[in-house]
C-alpha positions in Angstrom: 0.0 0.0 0.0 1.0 3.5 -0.7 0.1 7.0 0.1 -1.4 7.5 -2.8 -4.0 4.9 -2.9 -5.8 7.3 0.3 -6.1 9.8 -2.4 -7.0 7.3 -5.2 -9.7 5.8 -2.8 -11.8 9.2 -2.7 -11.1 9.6 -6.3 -12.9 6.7 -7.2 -15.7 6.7 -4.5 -16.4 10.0 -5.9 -16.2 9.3 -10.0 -18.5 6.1 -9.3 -21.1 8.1 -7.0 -21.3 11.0 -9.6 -21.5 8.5 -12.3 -24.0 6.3 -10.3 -26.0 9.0 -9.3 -26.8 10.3 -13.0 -27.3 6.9 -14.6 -30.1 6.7 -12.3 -31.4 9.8 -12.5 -31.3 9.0 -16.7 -32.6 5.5 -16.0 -35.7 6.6 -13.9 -36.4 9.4 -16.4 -36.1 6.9 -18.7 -38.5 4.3 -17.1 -40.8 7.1 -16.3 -41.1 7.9 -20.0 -41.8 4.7 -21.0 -44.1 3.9 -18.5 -46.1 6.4 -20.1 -45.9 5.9 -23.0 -49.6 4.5 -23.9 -48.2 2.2 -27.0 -45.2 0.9 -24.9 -47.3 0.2 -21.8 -50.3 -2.1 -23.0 -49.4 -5.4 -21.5 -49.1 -6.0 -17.2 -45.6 -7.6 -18.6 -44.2 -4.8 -19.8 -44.8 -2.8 -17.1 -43.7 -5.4 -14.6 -40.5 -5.3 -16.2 -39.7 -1.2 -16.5 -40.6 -1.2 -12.7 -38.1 -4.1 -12.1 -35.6 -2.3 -14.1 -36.5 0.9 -11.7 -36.4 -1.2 -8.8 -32.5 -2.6 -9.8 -31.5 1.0 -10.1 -32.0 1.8 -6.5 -29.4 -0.4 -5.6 -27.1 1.5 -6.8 -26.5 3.3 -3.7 -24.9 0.2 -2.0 -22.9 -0.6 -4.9 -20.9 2.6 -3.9 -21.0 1.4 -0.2 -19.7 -1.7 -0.9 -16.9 -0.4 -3.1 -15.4 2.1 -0.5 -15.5 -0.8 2.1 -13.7 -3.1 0.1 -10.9 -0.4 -0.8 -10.9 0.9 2.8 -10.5 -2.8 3.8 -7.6 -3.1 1.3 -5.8 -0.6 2.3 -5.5 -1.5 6.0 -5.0 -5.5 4.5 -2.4 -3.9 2.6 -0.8 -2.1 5.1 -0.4 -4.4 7.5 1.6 -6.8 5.2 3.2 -4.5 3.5 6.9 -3.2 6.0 7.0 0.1 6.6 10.2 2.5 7.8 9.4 5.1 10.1 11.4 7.4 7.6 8.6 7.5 5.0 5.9 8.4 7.5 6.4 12.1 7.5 5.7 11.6 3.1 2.6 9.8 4.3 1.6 12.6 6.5 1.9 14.6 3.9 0.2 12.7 0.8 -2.4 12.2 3.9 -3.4 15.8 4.3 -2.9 16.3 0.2 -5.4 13.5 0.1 -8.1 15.7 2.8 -7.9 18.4 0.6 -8.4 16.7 -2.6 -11.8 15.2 -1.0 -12.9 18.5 0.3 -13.3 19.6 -3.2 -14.7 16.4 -4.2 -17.1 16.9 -1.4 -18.5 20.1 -2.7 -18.3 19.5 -6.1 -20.9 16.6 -4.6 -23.1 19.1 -2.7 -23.1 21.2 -5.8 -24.1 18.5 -8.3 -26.4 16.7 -6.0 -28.2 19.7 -5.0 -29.0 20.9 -8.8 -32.8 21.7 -9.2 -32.6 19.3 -13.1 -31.9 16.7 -10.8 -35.3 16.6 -8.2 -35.6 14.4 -5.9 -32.6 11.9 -7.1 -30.6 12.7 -4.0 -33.6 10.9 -2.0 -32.5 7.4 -3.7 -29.0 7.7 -2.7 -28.3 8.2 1.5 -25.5 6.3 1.6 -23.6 7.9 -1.0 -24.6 11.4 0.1 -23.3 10.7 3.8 -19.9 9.1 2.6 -19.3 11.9 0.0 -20.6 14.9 2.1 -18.5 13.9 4.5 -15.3 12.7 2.5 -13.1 14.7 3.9 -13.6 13.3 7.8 -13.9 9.6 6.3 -10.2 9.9 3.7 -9.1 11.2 7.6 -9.8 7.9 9.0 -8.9 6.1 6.2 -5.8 8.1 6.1 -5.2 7.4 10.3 -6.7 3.6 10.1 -3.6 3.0 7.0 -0.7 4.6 8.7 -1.2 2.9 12.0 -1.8 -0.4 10.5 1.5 0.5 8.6 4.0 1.9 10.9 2.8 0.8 13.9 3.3 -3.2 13.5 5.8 -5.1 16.3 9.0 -6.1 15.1 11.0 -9.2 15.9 14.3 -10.4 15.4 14.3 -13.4 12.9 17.2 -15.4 12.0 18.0 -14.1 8.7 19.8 -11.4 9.7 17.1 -9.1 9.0 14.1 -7.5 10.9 11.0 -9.8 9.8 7.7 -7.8 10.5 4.6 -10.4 11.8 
């Protein structure tokens, strides 16, 4: 694990919420459209399936849940296997706080996109993702904290190579 993948995880959280949130937003307009659509909509089985199709893009949200647990979960994995010298922690710190300011724009970039009056009540279908990227900044802080303790912060034993071997 490096530094950079603190800033590559809000990065990407943030890219698939933005992208998730206006696929659905296109998908339900979409569905809406065809829903109402007289020619479209003249058998129970059609409509059965556009509201299926609106019921799969709801889960969306968790998609983006899921995907910023299982980075947050690789970076700590990561970490912990991966030696660290107590040199390079000062370039984490820094990539660290690069990485809380990088989110803090992505974070209001969010709010700003999120908030727009073309997209209604979108923002309704997504909590999750509107809790983790609202507050990105406090949760790459964590991350951020959670990666250089599991890092640096390992006990070293002697082995019999010669060497330090971290367990």
């Amino acid at each position: 694990m490096s530094a950079e993948d603190i800033v590559l995880v809000g990065a990407l959280v943030f890219m698939l919420g933005l992208a998730f949130f206006a696929s659905h937003f296109v998908i339900n307009t979409m569905y809406d459209n065809m829903l109402n659509n007289t020619v479209l909509n003249q058998t129970a089985e059609v409509r059965q399936v556009l509201n299926a199709g609106k019921t799969i893009s709801n889960q969306m949200d968790y998609v983006t849940f899921a995907v910023f647990i299982g980075l947050v979960l690789g970076i700590v994995i990561t970490a912990w296997f991966i030696g660290g010298n107590t040199l390079f922690t000062v370039f984490y710190f820094f990539v660290w706080i690069i990485a809380v300011f990088l989110s803090a724009i992505f974070s209001n970039t969010w709010q700003t996109v999120s908030q727009a009056s073309i997209f209604g009540g979108t923002i309704a279908s997504f909590p999750i993702t509107n809790n983790i990227l609202t507050n990105l900044p406090i949760y790459i802080t964590v991350v951020g904290f959670l990666g250089i303790i599991a890092m640096f912060a390992k006990p070293y034993f002697a082995g019999s190579g010669g060497g330090d071997i971290a367990y």
